[in-house]
N, C-alpha and C positions, 0 to 999 in steps of 0.2 A: 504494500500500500504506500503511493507516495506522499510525506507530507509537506504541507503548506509551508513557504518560508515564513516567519514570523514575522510580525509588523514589522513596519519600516526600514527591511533588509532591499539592500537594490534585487532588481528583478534581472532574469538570464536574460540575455540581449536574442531573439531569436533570429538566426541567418535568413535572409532571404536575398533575391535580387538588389542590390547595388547600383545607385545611380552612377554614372559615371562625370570624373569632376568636371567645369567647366573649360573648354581649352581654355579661355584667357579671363584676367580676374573681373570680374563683376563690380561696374563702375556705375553707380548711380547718373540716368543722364541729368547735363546740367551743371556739372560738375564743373567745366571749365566757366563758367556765369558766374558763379558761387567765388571760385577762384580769382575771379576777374575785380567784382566789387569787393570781395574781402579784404583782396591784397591791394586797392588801390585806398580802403579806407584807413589801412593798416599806415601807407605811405605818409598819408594828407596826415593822419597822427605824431605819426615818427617827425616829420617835416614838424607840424607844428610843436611840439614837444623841443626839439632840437633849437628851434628859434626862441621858446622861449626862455629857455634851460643853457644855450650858448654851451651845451655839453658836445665835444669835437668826436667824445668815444661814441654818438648814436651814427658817425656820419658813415661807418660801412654797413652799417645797417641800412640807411637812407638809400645809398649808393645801389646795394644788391638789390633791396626789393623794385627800385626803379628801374633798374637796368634788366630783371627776370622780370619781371612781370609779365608784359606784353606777348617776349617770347614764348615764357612757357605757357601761359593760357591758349596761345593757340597751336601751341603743340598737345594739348591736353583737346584741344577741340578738335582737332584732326585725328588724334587717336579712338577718339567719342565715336568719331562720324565714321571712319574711313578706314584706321588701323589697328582694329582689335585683333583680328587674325595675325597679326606682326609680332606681337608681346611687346610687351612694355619693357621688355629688358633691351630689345634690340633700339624700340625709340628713345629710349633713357640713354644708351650707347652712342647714338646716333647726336645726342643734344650734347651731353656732355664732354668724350670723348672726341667727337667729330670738329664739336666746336675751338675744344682746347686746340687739338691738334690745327687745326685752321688758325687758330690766330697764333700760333709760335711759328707756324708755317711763314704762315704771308709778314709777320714779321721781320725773321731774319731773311727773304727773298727780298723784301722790300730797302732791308738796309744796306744789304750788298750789292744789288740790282738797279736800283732806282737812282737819277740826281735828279735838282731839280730842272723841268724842263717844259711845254706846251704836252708836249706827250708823257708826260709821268701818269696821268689819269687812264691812259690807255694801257701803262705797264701795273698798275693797280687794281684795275677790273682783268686782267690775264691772268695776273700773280694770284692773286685771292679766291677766283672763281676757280683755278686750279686745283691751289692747296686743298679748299673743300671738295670737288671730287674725290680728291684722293684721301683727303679723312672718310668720305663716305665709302670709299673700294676697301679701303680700312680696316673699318668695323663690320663689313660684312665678308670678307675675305676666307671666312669659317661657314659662310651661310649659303651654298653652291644655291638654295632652294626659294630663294627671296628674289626677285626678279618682276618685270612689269611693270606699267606706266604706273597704278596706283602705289605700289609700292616706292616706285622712287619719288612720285611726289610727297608724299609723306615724309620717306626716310630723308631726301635731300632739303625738305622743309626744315627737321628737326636739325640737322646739320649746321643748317642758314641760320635760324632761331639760336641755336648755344654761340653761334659764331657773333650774333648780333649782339645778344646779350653780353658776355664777353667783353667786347668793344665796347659797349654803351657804357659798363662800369670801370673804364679805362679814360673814356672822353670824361664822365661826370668827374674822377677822380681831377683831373688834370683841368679842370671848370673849376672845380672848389677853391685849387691851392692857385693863391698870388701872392705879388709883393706884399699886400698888407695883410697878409692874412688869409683865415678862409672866407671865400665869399659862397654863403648859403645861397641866395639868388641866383648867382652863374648856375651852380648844382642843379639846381630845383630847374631853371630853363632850359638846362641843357638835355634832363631826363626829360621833361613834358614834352620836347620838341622830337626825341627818338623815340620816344613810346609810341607818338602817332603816326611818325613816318616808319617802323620798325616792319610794320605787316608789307608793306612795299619792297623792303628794299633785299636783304640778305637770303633771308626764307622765302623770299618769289623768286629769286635770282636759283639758286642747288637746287628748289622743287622742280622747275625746267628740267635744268641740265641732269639731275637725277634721274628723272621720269623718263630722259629719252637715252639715258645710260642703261637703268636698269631694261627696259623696253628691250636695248638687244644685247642684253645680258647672256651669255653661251647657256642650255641647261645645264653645265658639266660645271658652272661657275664663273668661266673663264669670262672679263669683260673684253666687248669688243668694240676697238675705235674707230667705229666707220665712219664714211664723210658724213652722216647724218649728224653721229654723238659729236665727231669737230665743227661741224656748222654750227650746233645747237651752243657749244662751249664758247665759241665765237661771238652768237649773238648775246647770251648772256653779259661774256664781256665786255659788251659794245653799250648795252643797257648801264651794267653797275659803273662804264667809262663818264656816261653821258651823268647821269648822278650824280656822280661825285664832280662835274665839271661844269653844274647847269651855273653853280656863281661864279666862273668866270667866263661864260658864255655871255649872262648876263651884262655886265661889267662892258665887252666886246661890244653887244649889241645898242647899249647905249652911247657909247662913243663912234658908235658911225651913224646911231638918226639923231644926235644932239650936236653934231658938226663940234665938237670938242677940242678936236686935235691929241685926245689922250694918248699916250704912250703906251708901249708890249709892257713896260717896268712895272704897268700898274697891274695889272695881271698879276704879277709874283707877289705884292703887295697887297690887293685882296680886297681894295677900297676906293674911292672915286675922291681926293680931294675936293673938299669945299662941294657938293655936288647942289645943285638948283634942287628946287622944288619935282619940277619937272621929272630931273634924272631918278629919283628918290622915287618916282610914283611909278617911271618905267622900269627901275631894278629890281624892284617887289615883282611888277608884273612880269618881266621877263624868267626873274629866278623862280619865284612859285611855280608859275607856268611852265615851266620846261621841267619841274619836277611832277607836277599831275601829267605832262603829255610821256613822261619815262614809264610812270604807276602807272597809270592806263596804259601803254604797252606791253606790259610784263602782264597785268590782268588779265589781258585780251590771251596774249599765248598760254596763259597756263592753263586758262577757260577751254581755249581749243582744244587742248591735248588732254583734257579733263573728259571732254565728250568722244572722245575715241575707244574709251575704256569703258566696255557695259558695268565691269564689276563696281565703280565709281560712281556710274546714274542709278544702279540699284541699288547701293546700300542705302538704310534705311534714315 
């Protein structure tokens, strides 16, 4: 006769079918929204707290959440939408790894490589759109099975994103310190001004050339550099050229319809002495402007190559 376990003893666990676990971790949607206002209110805190406290030890604090921000929110929104099948190990590699390695890259290329010249911007969008493919051949160099437009727009986005962030808290660093001291203000402008142009420029630039990388990825692994993936690396750099070089295009474009007589010298200098009203109302328009006509170029091509890929229009 068998008997009863006595109260309150745990009960036998009885075997049956077993679900199986989920491939990739269960991420509430939303998550990068959450992310987005959290950590922007967390910032506006920190900021105000640090101004009014004059305490210097909040400023990496300041520094990192302004400079991640943007980035990782939408690498967290791209992994929502588009690459849960990928894991978050390989995107988390992809941001941090890719990005590191991108900016030691294009650093010491750039200090070796580079002087100053009219063409430096063109060896800047080469050198840097490089270095990040090849952090991104990188980190997936163990991954023969990772391959396809959706995937490299993802993987090459998160690449772009750590690569940007990175930087951002490099410029904000270098914004804070002057002669007199730290200037919170430069800080705080110099981040509000890359958070918003951030989704533009690095992470639409390696989701390109990612996408049309992974695209003719070999199945054996192996990448292959066809004149497509150099075209595509080409036009990238031509984009991240034009960006980096719309203020002194600007600059150019004033002094030929303001009959000025300005000088190439002012170009290395970066600034319009004594400039009229006038020229001031056309520098704005010229530099914004040649920065929305870059952003809406890079939009356009990633949109395209976005639609080529079913798996991309179907995810949910």
């Amino acid at each position: 006769m068998t008997q009863s376990p006595p109260p309150g003893a745990p009960r036998a666990r009885i075997p049956g079918p077993q679900q199986p676990p989920p491939p990739y971790p269960s991420i509430r949607a939303g998550l990068w929204r959450r992310c987005l206002w959290g950590g922007l209110a967390l910032w506006a805190l920190t900021a105000l707290v640090t101004y009014a406290t004059k305490n210097t030890t909040l400023l990496p604090t300041l520094i990192l959440l302004g400079s991640f921000l943007v980035p990782v929110t939408f690498v967290l929104w791209a992994y929502e939408r588009h690459g849960r099948d990928l894991g978050v190990q390989v995107i988390l590699g992809c941001f941090l790894t890719g990005g590191l390695l991108g900016v030691l890259g294009a650093s010491v290329m750039e200090y070796y490589l580079l002087h100053p010249s009219l063409w430096m911007y063109v060896g800047v969008g080469l050198i840097e759109e490089a270095v990040k493919l090849a952090a991104l051949m990188f980190v997936l160099r163990r991954r023969p099975r990772i391959h396809g437009l959706r995937a490299g727009l993802v993987l090459g986005a998160s690449v772009g994103f750590g690569f940007a962030a990175l930087e951002s808290a490099g410029y904000a660093f270098n914004a804070a310190v002057s002669l007199q001291g730290i200037d919170l203000r430069a800080l705080l402008e110099t981040e509000i001004l890359r958070g918003v142009l951030a989704p533009f420029g690095h992470g639409l630039w390696t989701a390109i050339a990612g996408a049309v990388l992974l695209a003719h990825r070999h199945p054996n692994g192996r990448f292959q550099f066809t004149g497509r993936v150099l075209g595509t690396y080409l036009g990238v750099s031509l984009l991240h050229a034009l960006w980096d070089s719309t203020h002194g295009i600007a600059i150019w474009l004033v002094a030929r319809l303001t009959s000025t007589g300005l000088s190439k010298a002012l170009f290395g200098v970066g600034y319009i002495p004594a400039p009229t009203d006038e020229q001031k109302h056309l520098f704005t328009l010229f530099s914004v402007g040649g920065m929305v006509v870059v952003a809406l170029l890079g939009v356009a091509w990633v949109r395209s190559l976005a639609r080529r890929d079913p798996s991309w229009r179907n995810t949910p």
